[in-house]
Structure formats: C-alpha cells, structure tokens
N, C-alpha and C positions, 0 to 999 in steps of 0.2 A: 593676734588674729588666729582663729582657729581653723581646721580643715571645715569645720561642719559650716564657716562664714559662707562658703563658696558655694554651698547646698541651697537647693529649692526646701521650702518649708517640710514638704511630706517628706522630703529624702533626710530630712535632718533626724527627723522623729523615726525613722526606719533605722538610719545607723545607732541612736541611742539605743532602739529597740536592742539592738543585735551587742551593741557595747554591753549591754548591764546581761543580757543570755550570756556573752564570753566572760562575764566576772562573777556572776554565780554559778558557772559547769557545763551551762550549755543549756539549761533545762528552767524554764520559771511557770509558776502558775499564772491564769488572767490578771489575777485579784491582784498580784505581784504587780507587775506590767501597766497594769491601769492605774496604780498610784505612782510609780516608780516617775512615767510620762506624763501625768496630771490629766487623762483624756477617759474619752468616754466609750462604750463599748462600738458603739460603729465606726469610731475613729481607727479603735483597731482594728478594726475588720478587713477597714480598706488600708491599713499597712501590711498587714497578715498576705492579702492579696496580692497587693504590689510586690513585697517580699518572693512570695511564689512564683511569679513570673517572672522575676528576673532569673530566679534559681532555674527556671528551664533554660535561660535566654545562658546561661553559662555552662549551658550543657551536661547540669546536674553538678556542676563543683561544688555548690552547696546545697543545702535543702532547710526547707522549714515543715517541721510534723506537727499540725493540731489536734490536740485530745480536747478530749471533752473538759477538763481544766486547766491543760498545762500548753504550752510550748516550748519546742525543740530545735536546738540551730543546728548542723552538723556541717563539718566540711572537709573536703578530702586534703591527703596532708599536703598537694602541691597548691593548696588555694586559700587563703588568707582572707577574714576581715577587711584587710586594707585594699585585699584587689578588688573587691566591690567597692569601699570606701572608694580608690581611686578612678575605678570605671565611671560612679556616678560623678565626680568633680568634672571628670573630661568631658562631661556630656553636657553639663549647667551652663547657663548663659553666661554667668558673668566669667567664668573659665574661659570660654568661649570670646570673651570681648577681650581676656587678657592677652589670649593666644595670639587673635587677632595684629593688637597690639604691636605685640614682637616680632609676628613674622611679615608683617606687612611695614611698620614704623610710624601708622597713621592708620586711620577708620574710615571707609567709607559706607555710611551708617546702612543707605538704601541695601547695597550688597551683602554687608552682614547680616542684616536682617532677613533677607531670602535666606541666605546660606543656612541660618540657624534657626529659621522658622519662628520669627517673634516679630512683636508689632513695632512701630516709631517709641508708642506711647511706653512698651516696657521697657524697650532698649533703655530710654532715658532715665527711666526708672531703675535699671542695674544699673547704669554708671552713677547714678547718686549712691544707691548702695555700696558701690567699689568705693567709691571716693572715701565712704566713712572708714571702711577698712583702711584704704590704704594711706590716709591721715599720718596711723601709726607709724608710719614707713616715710611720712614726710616726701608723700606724692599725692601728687591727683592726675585726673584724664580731664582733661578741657578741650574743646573742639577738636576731639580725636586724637589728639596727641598725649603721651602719658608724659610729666613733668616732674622733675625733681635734680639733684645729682646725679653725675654719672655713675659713682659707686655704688649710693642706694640702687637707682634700678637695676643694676646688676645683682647687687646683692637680694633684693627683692625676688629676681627670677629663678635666682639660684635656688633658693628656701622653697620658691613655687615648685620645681617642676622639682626638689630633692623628697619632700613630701608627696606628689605624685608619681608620677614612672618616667622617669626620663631619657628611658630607650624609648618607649612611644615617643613623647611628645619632642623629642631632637632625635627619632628616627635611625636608629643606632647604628643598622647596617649602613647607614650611605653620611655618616657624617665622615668629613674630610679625614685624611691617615695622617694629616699633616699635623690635626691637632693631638692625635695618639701621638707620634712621636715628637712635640713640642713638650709635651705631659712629660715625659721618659726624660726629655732633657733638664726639666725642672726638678726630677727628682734627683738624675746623677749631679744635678749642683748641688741640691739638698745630702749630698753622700747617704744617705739611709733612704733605705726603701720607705715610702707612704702606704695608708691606710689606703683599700676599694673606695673608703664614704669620700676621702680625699679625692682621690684620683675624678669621682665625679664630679663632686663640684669642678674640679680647674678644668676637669673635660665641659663642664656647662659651661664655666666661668667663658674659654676661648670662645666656643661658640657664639656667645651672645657678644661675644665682642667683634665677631670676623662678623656677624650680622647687620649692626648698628655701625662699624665702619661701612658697610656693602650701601646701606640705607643712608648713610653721611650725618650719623643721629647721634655721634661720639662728640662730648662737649670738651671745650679745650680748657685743662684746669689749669691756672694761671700758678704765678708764686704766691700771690695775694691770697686766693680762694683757701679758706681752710679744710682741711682730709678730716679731719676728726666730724663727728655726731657733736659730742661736746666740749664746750668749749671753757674748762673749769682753768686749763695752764695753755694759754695761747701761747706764749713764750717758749714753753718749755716742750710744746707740739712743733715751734717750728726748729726749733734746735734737735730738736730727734731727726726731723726729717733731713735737714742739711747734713747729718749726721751718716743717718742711713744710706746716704747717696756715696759715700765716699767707703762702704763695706765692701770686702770682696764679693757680697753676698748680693747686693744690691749690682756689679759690675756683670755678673754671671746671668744675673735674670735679665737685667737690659738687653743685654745681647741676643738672648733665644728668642726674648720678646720681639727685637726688632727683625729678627731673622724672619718670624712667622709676620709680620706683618707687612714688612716687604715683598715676601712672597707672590702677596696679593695687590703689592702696587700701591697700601693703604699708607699715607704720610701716619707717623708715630707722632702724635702731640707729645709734647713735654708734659712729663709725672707720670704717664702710662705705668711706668713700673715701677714709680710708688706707690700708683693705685691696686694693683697686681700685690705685692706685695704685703702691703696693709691689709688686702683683702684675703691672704694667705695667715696674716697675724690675728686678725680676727677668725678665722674658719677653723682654727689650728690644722693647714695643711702639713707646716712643718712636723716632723715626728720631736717624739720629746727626748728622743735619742743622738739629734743632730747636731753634727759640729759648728751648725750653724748658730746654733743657740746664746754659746760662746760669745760668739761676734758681737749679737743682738744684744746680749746683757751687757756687754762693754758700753754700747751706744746708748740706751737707759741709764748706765752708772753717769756716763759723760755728759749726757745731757739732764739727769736728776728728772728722771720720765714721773709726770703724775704716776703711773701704775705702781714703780717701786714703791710709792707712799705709802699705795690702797695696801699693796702687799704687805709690809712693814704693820701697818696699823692693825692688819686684822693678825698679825702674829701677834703681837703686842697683844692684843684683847686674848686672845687664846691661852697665850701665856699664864696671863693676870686671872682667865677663871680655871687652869689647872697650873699651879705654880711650880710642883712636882715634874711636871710631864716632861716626855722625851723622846722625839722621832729620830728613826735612825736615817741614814745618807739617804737610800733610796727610798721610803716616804717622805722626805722631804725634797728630793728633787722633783717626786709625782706634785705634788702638793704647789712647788713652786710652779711648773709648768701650768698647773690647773688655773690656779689663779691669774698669772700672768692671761691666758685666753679670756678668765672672765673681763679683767679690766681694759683689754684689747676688744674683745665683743662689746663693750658695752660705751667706750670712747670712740667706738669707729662708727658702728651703726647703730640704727634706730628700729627697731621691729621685730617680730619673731611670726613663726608660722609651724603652733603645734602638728608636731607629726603623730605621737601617741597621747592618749588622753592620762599626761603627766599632774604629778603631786608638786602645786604651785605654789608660792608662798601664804595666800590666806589657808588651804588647806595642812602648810607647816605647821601654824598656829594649833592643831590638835593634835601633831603627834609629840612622841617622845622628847623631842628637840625644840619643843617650843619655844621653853621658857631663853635660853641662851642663842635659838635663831631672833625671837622680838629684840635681846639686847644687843645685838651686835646690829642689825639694823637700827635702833634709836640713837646708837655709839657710833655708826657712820652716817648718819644724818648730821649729827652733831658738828660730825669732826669738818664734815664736806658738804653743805648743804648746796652747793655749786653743782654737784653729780647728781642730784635727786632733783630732775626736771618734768618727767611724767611719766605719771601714776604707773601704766602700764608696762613701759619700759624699766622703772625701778624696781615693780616687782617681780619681773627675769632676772635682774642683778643680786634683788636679794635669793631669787630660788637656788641661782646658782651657788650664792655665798652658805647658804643654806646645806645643801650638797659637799662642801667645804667642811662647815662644821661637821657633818656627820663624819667625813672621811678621817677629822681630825680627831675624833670622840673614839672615833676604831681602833687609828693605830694607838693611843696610848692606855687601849684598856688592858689591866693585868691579865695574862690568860691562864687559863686551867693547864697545868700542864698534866698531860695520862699517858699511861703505859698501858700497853698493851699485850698479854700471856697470854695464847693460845696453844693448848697442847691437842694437837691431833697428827694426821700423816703431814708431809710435806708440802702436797697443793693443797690441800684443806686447809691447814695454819696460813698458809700465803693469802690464799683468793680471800678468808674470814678476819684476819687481820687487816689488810687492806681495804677490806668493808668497812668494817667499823673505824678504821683511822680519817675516811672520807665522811663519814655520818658524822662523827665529833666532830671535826672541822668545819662544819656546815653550820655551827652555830655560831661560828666567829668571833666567842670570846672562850673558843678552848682549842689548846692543839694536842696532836696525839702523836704516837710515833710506838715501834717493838720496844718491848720493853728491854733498856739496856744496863749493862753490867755498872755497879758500880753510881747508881743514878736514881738521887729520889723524888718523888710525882707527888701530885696534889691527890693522882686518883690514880691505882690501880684495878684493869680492865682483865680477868681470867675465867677461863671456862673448869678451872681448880680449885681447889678451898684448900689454899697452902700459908703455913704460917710464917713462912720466909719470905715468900710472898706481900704479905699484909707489911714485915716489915719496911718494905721501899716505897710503902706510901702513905699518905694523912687519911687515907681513907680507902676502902677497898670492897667494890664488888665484883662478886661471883654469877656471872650468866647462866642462866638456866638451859640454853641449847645455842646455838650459832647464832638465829637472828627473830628470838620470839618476840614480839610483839609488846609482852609486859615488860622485859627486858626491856626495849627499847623506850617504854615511858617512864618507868622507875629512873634508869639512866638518864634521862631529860631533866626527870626534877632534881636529880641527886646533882648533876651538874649545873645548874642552876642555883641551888642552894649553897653550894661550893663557893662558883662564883659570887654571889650575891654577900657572904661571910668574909670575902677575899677582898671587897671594894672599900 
C-alpha cells in the first residue's frame, strides 16, 4: 500500500507533480510534466492551481512559480514535501473513515458523513476502496467494524499514523505520561537506549492499545491461535514462543506491561506480551546493541527458529557467489541483526505502507545488483516455496533481501587505499587534508587517511611533485591547488580506474 492509496485522484496527480519537481531540482519544463503524468494541458492547469492555493493555505511554506515554459517548486527549510503529503491524507475520506475507525471502534455512517461532508453513496464507495487496500493487511471494514487479528491492526495503525504525523493524529501534548514512562521502562529492560523512529512506534503502539481495551475491542489470543503471518514451521513457531515466555526478557516486559494496564483497571488477556514483544521483533525496537539479543538467539538456537534457516541460507548463497569474501565481527553482527528483522517482518506481518517513494524489487531488476538480487530470489523460492504466499508481501521480503546483498557486495569490496601530503601552514594542511580524506570516502570503495611513515598506498594524494613521494605508492598525483574542480574529476576517474584494475 502506498501513501498516494489514501489520496483523492487530483491529489495524487499534484503529489507526483511535486515528486518528479523534487527529483529533477526543483525546476521542470510543461512539455516535461505533461508526459512525465500522461495528462493533458488543462489537466495541468487545474493541478498548477490547486497547488497555488494550497501554498497560500500554508502561509507561503511553499510556493509554485509558472513561466512561460517551466515550473518551480520551492520550499522553506522548516517545511517538507511530506508535510503537504501528510496535510492532504489527514484531509481524504477514506483517512478520515480510518481515523474514525480507531477512535470511535465502530462507524456510525449518518454522523460520519456530516462530519466529513460526503454522501451514503461515496461513503460506500471508500470503504470498498479501503477494503482492497487493506486486503494486503488481511483486514476489512464490514458493518463499521474493522476486522482482522489483534496484532495486524495494531501493526496496521502503527504504519498508518508512523507515515503521517502522529503528534497530530494521537495528539502529543495531552497523550497519557503513563505511557512515556511505560516507554522509559521498556527501554531500561532493554539495557541500551532506543532509536526516536522506535520510541514512536511503542508510543503508538500503547496508545492504540489503552484505546481498544477503553472500546473492549482487544481480542483474546488463545494458545491455539497462531502469532506468526506465516505459517511455513508451525512447530517450530510454537516452541519459540514457549520458549520466549520463560526469558528474563519476556519476565521484565510482562510486568511493565501489566503494571500499565492495571492502571486503568483493564484485565491483561493472556499473550499480551508475546504480542508486545513480537511486535518489538518485527519493528526492530530492540537496538542491535542489546543484551538482550543474547537471550533471544539462545531461544532461536533452542527452538531451531524458521529465521536462523533464512539466515543461514542466504549466507550460504553469498558465500557460494563470492568464495574468497570476508566480513569482519562488526559487519557481520550489522548484517546478522538486519536479517534477523527481515525474517521477523516478514513471519509476523503482512503488509507495508510506503512512506518515501522507495527503490522496490521490480525496479532492483535494472540496477547494478540485478543479476545476483533475481538469483537469490529464484534460490529462495526454491529452497522455501512455503514463505512466498503473495505477490506483494514477497516482494517487500525480497527488497529488503535485496538491501542485504548490497550491504554484503560493500563490505567485501577491496578498497583503494590513499595517502594523503599536504604541504601548507598548519590549519591549512589540517582543514585540506580533511577535505579531501571525506570526498574520497564518499565513494565507498576507497579510504583515505595522512599520509603515514613507513606505509605504502595504492594512491598517493600531494599538492608537491616529490619523488620520495611517488616512492610510497602504485601511483601518484599531484593537485593543481587545494580544491580545483579538474582536480577533482581527474581524481574521480583515476580512482575508478584503480579500483576497477584492483577487482
């Protein structure tokens, strides 16, 4: 599902407008625009205009300039794309029926329809539309009620309001202090501090659960009922789980969990904080730093978790197309962690809700990483065809695996190594060395650093033509001034070519 599902037809076409202005600079001609959107000239006209008034309606945060050929986006630096992205979702009906939804726990259709100013006949009409979206999510809205697991719709609202603003839409200043510091308690169990992107979600996450206990909308998951999305090792999902109950880690959240829910007098169904917790393993709220992690991979080793397989197999395949290769400790703990969330994301839930207009696996298929992202996808169909159940949700699994390879194709590319001579005064050498040791690094398959005693380089970097110099490295140029221009493209290709003779 994307943000633009939630968009009225004109507003979709206005945000693309403004998408392909922020990906060529700000600036496109008509003739651009008009093929870019497949429309005709009065169609833009009336996006050109609607655009313009919303830009007053924001008090100038952004603007749109028409010339006689071209159009102009601009925007100031505290105002974003996304905040217009988001302002128009909070405004759309079917946003508006989701909202609904949640803060109410039921529809009643007459009074929505006043409220948001639309007829029986479209109401009906957006909820057939939601329903196809929310398909993917293994929900629907049936006579006002939204239907599904307890986990999906949570996990559902989470995605919703983490993609739009969700200091508006949960109201920041006046949400409960109870669930800030319930949040605070779940991180000192966690021993390491969490990400902000973290901290909101479990801040969404409580809230929509002190909501849905207040509403009595919280369904009671049995022992039977399976947690997982899929269902490839039923066995080996519930032996995690019996598993997971008996962790310190599992013992420490129960307790905050119940504390906060008492509070409010709410009975704790049983599995509350395995659902809690799963939904922490999927979001990776845990940091990848935690001593909790420990615990968690014991419980995987002991219960022989589906994930460690995925894990295992997509080393295995990496291995096999670079036999040589070798990550050191901490690329491979990044790497372990990374994975570990995709197979956790993608055994738990079912759905996604782009927030930036990301690079997805049919668009993998043209870059660099083609050819070995297609075979590790055909090589896990193969192995698992139990995990590839639909379309849409596979290909999240393979983007991320996708993301994976790249990450892996990084760390084990040989790098350029350069030195670096600057002879000038003292802050001059410092501040121009420094310069250029972050411009080389910026290519990612070279590192740099001062040039040291005793230590020889693939490439020597001097603003001298010294032949002691030339000695300490395979190759050696000489800069024409601190930071000229041809300098810096000559240097491009020369490291390039380095590397390219070095692979």
């Amino acid at each position: 599902m994307r943000k633009f599902d939630l968009l009225e037809k004109l507003e979709v076409y206005q945000i693309d407008l403004l998408i392909h202005l922020s990906n060529v600079g700000g600036t496109a001609t008509k003739k651009d625009l008009l093929h870019h959107l497949d429309i005709g000239n009065y169609f833009l006209s009336k996006l050109i205009e609607g655009l313009i008034t919303s830009a007053k309606h924001s008090n100038n945060r952004f603007a749109i300039e028409v010339n006689k050929h071209t159009i102009t986006f601009h925007t100031k630096p505290d105002y974003s794309l996304h905040t217009l992205y988001n302002e128009l979702i909070c405004h759309a009906p079917k946003y508006k029926i989701l909202e609904e939804l949640l803060l109410c726990g039921t529809i009643d259709v007459t009074r929505l329809c006043e409220k948001i100013g639309i007829s029986h006949s479209t109401y009906f009409r957006k909820i057939n539309e939601l329903n196809a979206l929310l398909n993917e999510f293994d929900l629907s809205i049936q006579n006002g009620h939204l239907l599904g697991s307890e986990l999906q719709v949570r996990f559902f609202y989470v995605s919703l309001y983490l993609v739009t603003d969700p200091k508006h839409q949960l109201k920041s200043p006046h949400i409960d202090p109870r669930i800030y510091e319930t949040v605070n308690r779940i991180q000192q169990s966690l021993g390491s501090s969490i990400s902000i992107f973290a901290r909101k979600k479990l801040i969404i996450y409580l809230s929509l659960l002190k909501r849905r206990n207040a509403q009595k909308n919280v369904q009671d998951y049995s022992d039977q009922e399976p947690f997982f999305n899929n269902q490839s090792d039923i066995s080996g999902q519930k032996k995690f789980i019996n598993a997971l109950k008996n962790t310190r880690l599992f013992k420490k959240v129960n307790k905050i969990l119940g504390a906060f829910l008492v509070y409010y007098s709410f009975k704790m169904p049983p599995n509350e904080t395995i659902l809690l917790l799963l939904f922490m393993f999927g979001e990776e709220i845990i940091p990848s730093h935690s001593h909790c992690l420990k615990e968690i991979d014991l419980v995987e080793r002991y219960s022989k978790f589906f994930i460690r397989r995925l894990n295992t197999e997509f080393l295995n395949f990496m291995n096999n197309c670079y036999p040589a290769s070798y990550l050191n400790e901490a690329q491979r703990a990044t790497l372990h962690y990374y994975l570990n969330s995709i197979g956790y994301r993608h055994l738990i839930f079912k759905g996604t809700i782009d927030y930036y207009w990301e690079l997805h696996y049919p668009e993998w298929k043209k870059s660099e990483h083609a050819e070995i992202v297609n075979a590790f996808a055909n090589y896990l169909k193969g192995c698992f065809p139990g995990i590839f159940v639909d379309d849409t949700h596979d290909i999240m699994l393979i983007t991320k695996y996708a993301h994976a390879i790249s990450f892996y194709e990084e760390c084990i590319k040989t790098k350029v190594s350069v030195g670096i001579f600057i002879e000038s005064d003292l802050l001059r050498k410092k501040k121009f060395t420094d310069w250029w040791i972050k411009y080389i690094e910026s290519s990612t398959f070279a590192q740099a650093e001062p040039l040291a005693d005793n230590q020889l380089y693939d490439l020597i970097i001097s603003n001298v033509d010294c032949a002691h110099l030339k000695k300490r490295g395979k190759h050696f140029f000489v800069m024409t001034n601190y930071k000229e221009k041809k300098d810096i493209s000559d240097l491009d290709q020369l490291l390039y070519d380095i590397y390219s003779s070095n692979r």
